[in-house]
N, C-alpha and C positions, 0 to 999 in steps of 0.2 A: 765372234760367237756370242760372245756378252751383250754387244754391241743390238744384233736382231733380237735377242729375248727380250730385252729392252723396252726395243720398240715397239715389239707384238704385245706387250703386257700391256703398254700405254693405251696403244689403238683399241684394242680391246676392253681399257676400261673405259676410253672415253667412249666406244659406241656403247656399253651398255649403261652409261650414265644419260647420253642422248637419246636412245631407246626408251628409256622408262622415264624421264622427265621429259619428252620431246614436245607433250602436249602443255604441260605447263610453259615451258619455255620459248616455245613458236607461238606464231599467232596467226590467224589465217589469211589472205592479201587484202581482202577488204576492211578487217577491224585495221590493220597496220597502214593500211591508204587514208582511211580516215584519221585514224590518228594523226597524222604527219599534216590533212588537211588544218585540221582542229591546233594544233603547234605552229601551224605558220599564219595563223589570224592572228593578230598584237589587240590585250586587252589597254586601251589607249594611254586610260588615265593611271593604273597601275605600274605598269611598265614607265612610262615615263617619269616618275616619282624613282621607281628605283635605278632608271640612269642617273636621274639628278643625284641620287646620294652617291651613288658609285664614282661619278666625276668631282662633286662635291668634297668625297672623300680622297682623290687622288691628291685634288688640288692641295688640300691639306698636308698631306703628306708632303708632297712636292714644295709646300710653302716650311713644315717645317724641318727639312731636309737643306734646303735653300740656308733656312735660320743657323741652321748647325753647322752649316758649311763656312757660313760669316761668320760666326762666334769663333770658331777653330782660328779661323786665317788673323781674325784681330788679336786675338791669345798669343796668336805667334807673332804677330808686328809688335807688342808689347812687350816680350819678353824679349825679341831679337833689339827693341831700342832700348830696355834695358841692360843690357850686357851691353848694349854698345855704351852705354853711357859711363857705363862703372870702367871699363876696358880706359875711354877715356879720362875719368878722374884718375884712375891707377898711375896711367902715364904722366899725367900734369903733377901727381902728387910727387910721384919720382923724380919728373924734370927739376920740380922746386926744391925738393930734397938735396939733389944731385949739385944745383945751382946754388943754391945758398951761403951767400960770402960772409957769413957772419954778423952781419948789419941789422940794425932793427930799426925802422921796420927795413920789410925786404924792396930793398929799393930798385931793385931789376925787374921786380914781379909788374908794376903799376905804370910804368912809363909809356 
């Protein structure tokens, strides 16, 4: 029951909204033929200016999108060889630590 008052409120408004704007909002088939003629003529030199910045502009994007994808990836190859590196001195510190006969200098270390 809710459900049809609804929808008869609806239809109802929107036809008298199309009713009384119907002339402003429609057009007649020749203005609207024409128009469409008039829109599928390409003004040459204008239009083409505005592809070029439009492609111009992607490319940009796309170059510094590109940039920022490399900058990330070498961030992280740097940071992953530094942790590898320090992972390694940790360990060599230990092994010498660990090895260490008392002797000076460390005569096991250089041989």
């Amino acid at each position: 029951m809710i459900w049809t008052k609804a929808i008869i409120a609806s239809l109802l408004t929107s036809f008298i909204i199309l009713s009384r704007a119907g002339q402003q909002v429609f057009m007649v088939e020749s203005d609207a033929s024409n128009f469409f003629k008039r829109r599928s003529r390409r003004s040459t030199y204008a239009e083409r200016i505005a592809e070029q910045r439009v492609h111009i502009a992607n490319s940009e994007r796309r170059r510094e999108y590109n940039e920022e994808q490399r900058n990330e990836h070498e961030n992280y190859l740097e940071e992953d060889r530094d942790e590898q590196l320090e992972r390694t001195r940790e360990v060599n510190e230990q092994f010498r630590e660990f090895h260490y006969d008392g002797l000076y200098p460390r005569s096991r270390w250089f041989h």
